[in-house]
C-alpha positions in Angstrom: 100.0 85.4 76.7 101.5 86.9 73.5 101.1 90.9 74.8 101.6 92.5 77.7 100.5 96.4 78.3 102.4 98.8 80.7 101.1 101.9 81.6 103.6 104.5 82.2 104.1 107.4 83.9 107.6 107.7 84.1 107.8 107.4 87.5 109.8 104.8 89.5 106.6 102.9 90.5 105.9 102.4 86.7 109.5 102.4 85.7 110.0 99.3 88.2 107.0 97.5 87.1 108.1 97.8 83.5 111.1 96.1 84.1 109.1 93.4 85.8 107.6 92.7 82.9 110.9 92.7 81.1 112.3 89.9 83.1 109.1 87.8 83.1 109.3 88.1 79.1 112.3 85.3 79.8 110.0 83.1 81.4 107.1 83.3 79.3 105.9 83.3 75.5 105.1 86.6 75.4 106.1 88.2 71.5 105.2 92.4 72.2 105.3 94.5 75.1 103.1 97.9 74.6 104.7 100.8 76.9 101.4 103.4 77.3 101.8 107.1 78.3 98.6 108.4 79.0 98.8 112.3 77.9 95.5 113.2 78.4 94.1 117.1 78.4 90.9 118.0 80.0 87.8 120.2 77.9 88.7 122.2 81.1 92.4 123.1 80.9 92.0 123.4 77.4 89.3 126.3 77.7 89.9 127.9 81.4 92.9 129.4 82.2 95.4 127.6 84.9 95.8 129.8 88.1 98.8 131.4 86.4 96.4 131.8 83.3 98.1 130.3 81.6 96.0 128.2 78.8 98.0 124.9 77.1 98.1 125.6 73.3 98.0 122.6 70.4 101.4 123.2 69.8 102.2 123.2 73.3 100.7 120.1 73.7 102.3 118.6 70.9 105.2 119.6 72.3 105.0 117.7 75.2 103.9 114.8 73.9 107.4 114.7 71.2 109.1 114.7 74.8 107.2 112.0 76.5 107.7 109.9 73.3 111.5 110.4 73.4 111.2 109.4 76.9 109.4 106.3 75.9 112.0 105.8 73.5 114.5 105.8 76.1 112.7 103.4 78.4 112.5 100.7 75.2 116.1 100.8 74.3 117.1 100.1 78.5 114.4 97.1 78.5 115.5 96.1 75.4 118.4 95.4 77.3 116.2 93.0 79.7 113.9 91.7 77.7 114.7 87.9 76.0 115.3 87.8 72.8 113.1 88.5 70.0 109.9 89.9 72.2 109.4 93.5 70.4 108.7 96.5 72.1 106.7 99.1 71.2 105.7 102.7 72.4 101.9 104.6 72.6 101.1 108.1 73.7 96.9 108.3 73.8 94.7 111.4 74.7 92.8 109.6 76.6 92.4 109.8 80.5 94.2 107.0 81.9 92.5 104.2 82.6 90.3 104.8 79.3 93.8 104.6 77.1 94.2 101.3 78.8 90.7 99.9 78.1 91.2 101.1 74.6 94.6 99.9 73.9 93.8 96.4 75.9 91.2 96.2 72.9 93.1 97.7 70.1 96.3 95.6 70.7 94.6 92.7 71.6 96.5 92.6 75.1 96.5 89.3 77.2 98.1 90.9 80.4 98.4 94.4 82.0 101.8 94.7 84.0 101.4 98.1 86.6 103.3 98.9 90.0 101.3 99.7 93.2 102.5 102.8 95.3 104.7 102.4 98.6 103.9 104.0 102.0 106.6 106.9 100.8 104.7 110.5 99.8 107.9 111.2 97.7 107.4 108.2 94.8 103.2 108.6 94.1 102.7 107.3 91.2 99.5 108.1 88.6 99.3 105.3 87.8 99.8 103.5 91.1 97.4 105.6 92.6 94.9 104.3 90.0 95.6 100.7 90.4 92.8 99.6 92.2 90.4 101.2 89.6 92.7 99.4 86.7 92.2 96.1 88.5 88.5 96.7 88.2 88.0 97.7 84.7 90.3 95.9 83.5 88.9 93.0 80.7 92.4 91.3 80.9 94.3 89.4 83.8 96.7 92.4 85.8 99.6 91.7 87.1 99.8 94.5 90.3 104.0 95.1 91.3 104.3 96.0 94.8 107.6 98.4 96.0 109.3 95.7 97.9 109.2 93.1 94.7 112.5 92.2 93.5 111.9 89.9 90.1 112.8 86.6 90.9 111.9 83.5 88.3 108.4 82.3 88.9 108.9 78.6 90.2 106.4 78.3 92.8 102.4 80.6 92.9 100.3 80.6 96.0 96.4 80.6 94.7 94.0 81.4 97.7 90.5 80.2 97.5 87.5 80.1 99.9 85.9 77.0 98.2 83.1 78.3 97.9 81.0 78.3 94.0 84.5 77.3 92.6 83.1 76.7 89.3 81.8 80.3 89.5 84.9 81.6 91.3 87.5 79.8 89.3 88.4 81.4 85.7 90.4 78.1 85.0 90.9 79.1 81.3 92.9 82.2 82.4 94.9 79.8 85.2 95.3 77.3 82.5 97.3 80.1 80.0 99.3 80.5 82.9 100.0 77.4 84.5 100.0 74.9 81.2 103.6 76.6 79.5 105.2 76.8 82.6 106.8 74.3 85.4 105.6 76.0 88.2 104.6 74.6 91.9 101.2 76.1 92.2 99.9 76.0 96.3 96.0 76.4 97.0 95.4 77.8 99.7 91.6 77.3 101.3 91.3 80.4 103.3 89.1 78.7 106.3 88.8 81.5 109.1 85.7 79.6 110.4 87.7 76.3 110.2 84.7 74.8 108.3 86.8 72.2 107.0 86.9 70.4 110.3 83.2 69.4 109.6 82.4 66.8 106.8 80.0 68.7 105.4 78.7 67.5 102.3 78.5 70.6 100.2 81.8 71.9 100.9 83.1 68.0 100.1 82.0 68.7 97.0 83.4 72.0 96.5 87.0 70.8 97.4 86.1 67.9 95.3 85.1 69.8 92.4 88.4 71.9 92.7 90.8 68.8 93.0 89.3 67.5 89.7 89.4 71.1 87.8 93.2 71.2 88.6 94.5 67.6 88.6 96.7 68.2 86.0 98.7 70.4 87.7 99.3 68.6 91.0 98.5 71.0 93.1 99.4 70.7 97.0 96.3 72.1 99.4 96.5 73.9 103.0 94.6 75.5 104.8 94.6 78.7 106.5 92.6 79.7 109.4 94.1 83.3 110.0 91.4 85.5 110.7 93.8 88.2 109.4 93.0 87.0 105.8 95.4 89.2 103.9 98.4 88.8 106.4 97.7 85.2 106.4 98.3 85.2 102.8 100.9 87.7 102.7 102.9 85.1 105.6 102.5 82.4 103.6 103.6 83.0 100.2 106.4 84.4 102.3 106.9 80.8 104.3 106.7 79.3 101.2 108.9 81.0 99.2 106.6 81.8 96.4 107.1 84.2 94.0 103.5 85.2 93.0 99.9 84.9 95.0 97.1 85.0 92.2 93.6 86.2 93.4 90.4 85.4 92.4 88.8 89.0 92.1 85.0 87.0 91.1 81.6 88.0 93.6 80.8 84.5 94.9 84.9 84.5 96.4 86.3 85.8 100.1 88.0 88.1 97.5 84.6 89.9 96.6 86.2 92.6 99.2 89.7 92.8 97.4 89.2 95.4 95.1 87.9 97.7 97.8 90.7 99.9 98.1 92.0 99.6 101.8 92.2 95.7 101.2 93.8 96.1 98.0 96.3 98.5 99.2 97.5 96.3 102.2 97.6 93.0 99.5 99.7 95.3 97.1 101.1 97.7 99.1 102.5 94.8 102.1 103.3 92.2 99.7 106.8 91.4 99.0 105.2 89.3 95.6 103.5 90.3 92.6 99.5 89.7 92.7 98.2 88.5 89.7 94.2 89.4 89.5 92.7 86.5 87.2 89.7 87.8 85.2 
């Protein structure tokens, strides 16, 4: 993954993420980091008044947008700071609405990874761009790496993937895990999410579903467990926790348990309650 985007609203939601992504630059082969400001003016404030009537002019605008820049400015010299050696960082300010400037940049810059915090439980630190992660996740094309508040960086040695074994060859985007998993010496635990404890039966489908799974990811010796918590996101939650892990990936496809993820209330609790960064594999 040789770019990584952050969108950034200056906030500490984005702010923290953004540093994330600085301290995984030392772990991986990344070579640019694209910090995004999304300034983006609507046909309507531009033509109807504010309710101090107060209409923005071009200059105005243009105004603010100089400052946000110098603020972008200051963010890359204090991740320069954090970032390894020789990965370049650059600044973007689009008029887009925010999740368009991503789409558009992702495609412009030929981005490999989105990098964007997820807003905590406290009113006083929304974020625009945490508020919009679950959208993000969605429209994304790329792989998104979602920062929870309680997510201190610590070097990614061991990744809890959570799976349903069911349609893995549709459910699995194995080139995406491969670009992840292939550079690095990581543990990575698979975790069959069985609330109906179906693995208990020798049925012959789902034998071949596990089998199918063992074969696609030999090469990374995986260890399997399985997870009957009908509390699905908690009993994810507990055991990259038990485990120590230091990302979960999900698996955001329509034939997986995590068809439901990107609804918003489950999303929030996985980003939101999670002490680990979720990485959303396209």
């Amino acid at each position: 993954m040789k770019t990584y985007l952050i969108p950034v609203d200056f906030s500490e939601t984005s702010i923290h993420a953004a540093e994330f992504a600085a301290q995984l630059s030392k772990q991986t082969d990344v070579e640019h980091i694209v910090l995004l400001h999304s300034y983006h003016v609507s046909v309507y404030e531009s033509v109807l008044p504010t309710p101090d009537m107060i209409i923005p002019t071009e200059e105005e605008i243009e105004q603010h947008i100089k400052e946000k820049l110098n603020q972008l400015e200051y963010l890359r010299t204090k991740l320069h700071k954090l970032v390894r050696k020789g990965v370049i960082i650059h600044t973007h300010i689009s008029r887009s609405s925010l999740v368009r400037a991503i789409i558009e940049t992702v495609n412009k810059k030929t981005v490999d990874l989105v990098i964007l915090g997820s807003n905590g439980t406290d009113d006083s630190n929304i974020s625009h761009v945490g508020s919009n992660a679950i959208n993000i996740s969605k429209l994304s094309p790329v792989p998104v790496i979602v920062v929870p508040p309680a997510c201190c960086y610590e070097m990614i040695k061991r990744v809890v993937m959570a799976c349903d074994f069911e349609k893995v060859k549709d459910t699995v985007p194995l080139q995406s895990l491969k670009r992840l998993l292939s550079r690095h010496d990581v543990d990575l635990l698979v975790v069959n999410v069985d609330t109906a404890q179906k693995h208990k039966n020798a049925d012959p489908e789902r034998l071949a579903e596990e089998t199918a799974l063992h074969q696609m990811l030999k090469e990374y010796h995986p260890k399997y467990y399985y997870n009957t918590s009908t509390d699905v996101i908690n009993g994810i939650i507990n055991f990259a926790d038990g485990h120590h892990s230091q990302m979960v990936i999900a698996l955001p496809h329509k034939y997986s348990f995590f068809q439901s993820l990107l609804h918003n209330s489950v999303s929030h609790q996985l980003t939101v309650q999670s002490a680990v960064p979720v990485l959303l594999l396209k």
